[in-house]
Backbone as CSV, one residue per row, in Angstrom:
resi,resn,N_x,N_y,N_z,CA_x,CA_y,CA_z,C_x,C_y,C_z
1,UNK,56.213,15.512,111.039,55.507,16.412,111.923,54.917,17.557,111.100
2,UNK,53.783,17.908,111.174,53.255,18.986,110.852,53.579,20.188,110.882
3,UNK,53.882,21.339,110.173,53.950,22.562,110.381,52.634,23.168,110.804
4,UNK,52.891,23.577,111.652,51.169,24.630,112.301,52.206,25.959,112.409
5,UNK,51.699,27.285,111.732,52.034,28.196,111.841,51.210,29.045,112.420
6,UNK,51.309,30.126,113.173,50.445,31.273,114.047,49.980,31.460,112.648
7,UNK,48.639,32.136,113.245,47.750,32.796,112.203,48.666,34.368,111.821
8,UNK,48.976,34.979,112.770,49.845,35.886,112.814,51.083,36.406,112.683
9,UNK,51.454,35.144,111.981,53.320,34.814,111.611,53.238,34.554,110.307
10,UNK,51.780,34.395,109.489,51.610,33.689,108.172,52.220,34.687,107.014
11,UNK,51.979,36.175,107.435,52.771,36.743,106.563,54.519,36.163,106.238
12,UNK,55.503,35.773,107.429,56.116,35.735,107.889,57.073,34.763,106.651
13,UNK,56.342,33.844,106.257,56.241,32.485,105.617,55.818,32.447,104.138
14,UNK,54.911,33.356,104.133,53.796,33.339,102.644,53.186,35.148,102.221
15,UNK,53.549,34.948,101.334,53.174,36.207,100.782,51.550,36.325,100.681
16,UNK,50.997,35.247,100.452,49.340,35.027,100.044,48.787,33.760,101.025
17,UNK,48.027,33.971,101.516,46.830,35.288,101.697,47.325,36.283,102.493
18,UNK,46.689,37.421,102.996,47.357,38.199,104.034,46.269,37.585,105.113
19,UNK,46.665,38.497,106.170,46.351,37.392,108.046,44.598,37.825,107.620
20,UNK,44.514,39.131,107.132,42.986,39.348,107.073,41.928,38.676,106.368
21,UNK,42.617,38.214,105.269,41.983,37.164,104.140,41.612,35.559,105.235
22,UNK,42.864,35.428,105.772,43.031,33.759,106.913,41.990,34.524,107.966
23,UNK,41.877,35.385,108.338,40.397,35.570,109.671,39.156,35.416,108.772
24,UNK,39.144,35.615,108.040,37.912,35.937,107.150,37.621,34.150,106.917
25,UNK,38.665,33.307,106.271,38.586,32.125,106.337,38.125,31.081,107.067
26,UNK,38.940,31.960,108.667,38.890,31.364,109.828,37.208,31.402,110.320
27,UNK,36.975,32.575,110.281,35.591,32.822,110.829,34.076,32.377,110.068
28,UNK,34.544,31.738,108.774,33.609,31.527,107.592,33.946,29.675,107.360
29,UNK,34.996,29.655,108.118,35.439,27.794,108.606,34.197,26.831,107.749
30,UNK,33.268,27.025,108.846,32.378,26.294,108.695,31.150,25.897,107.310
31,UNK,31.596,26.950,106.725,30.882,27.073,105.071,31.702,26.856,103.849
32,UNK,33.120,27.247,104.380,34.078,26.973,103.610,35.007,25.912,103.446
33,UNK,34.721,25.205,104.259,36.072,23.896,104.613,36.880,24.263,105.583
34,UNK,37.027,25.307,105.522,38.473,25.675,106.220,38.901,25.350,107.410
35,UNK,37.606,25.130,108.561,37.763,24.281,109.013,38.715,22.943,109.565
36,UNK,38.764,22.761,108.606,39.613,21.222,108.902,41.292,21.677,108.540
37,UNK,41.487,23.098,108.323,42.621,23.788,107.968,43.819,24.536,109.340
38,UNK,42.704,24.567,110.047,43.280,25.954,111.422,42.485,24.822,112.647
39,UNK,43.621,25.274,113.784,43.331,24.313,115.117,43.356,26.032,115.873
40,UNK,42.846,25.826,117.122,42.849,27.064,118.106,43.594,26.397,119.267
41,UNK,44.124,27.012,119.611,44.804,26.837,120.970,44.496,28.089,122.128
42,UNK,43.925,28.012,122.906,43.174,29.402,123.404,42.573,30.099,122.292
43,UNK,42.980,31.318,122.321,43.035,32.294,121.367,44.119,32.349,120.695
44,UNK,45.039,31.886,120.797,45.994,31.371,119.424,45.203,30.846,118.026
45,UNK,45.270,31.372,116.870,44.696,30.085,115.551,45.924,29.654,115.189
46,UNK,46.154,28.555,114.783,47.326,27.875,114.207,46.850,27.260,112.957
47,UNK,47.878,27.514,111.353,47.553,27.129,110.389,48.095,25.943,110.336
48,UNK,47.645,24.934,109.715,47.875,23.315,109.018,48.847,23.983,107.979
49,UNK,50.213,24.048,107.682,50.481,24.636,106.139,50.430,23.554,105.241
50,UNK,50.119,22.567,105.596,50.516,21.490,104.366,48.359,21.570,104.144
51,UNK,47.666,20.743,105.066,46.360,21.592,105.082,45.862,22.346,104.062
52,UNK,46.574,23.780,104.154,45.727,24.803,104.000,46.158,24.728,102.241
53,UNK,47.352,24.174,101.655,47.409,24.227,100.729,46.743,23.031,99.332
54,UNK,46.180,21.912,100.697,45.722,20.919,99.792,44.122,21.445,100.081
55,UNK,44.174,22.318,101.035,42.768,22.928,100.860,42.177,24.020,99.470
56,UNK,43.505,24.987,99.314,43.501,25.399,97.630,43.224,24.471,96.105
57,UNK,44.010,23.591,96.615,44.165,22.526,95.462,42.387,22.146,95.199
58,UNK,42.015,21.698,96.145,40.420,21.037,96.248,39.638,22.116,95.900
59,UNK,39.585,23.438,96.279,38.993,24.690,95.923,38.784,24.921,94.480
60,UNK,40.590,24.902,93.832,40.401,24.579,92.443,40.086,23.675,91.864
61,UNK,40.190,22.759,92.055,39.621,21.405,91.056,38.256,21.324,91.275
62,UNK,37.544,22.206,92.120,35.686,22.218,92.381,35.520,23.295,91.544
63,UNK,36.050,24.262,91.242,35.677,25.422,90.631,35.930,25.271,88.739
């Protein structure tokens, strides 16, 4: 089963990014990948954590 963590609990869990860096992500989704990282539930965002970290991995190996 997936871990989906609140966008707002991520401190909670992870030292990096902070929640403001993940809105910035969140809201830039669509240029960035990230996208395929965060689900919404209402106004809930929920992070992918396994996701968001193979989303770093791909970030670096493009850069």
């Amino acid at each position: 089963m997936k871990k989906m963590i609140p966008l707002t609990k991520w401190p909670q869990f992870h030292t990096w990014p902070s929640a403001a860096a993940l809105r910035y992500y969140v809201f830039n989704g669509e240029f960035n990948g990230f996208d395929k990282v965060f689900k919404r539930v209402g106004r809930r965002i929920l992070i992918d954590e396994e996701a968001f970290f193979a989303w770093v991995e791909d970030r670096n190996a493009s850069n």
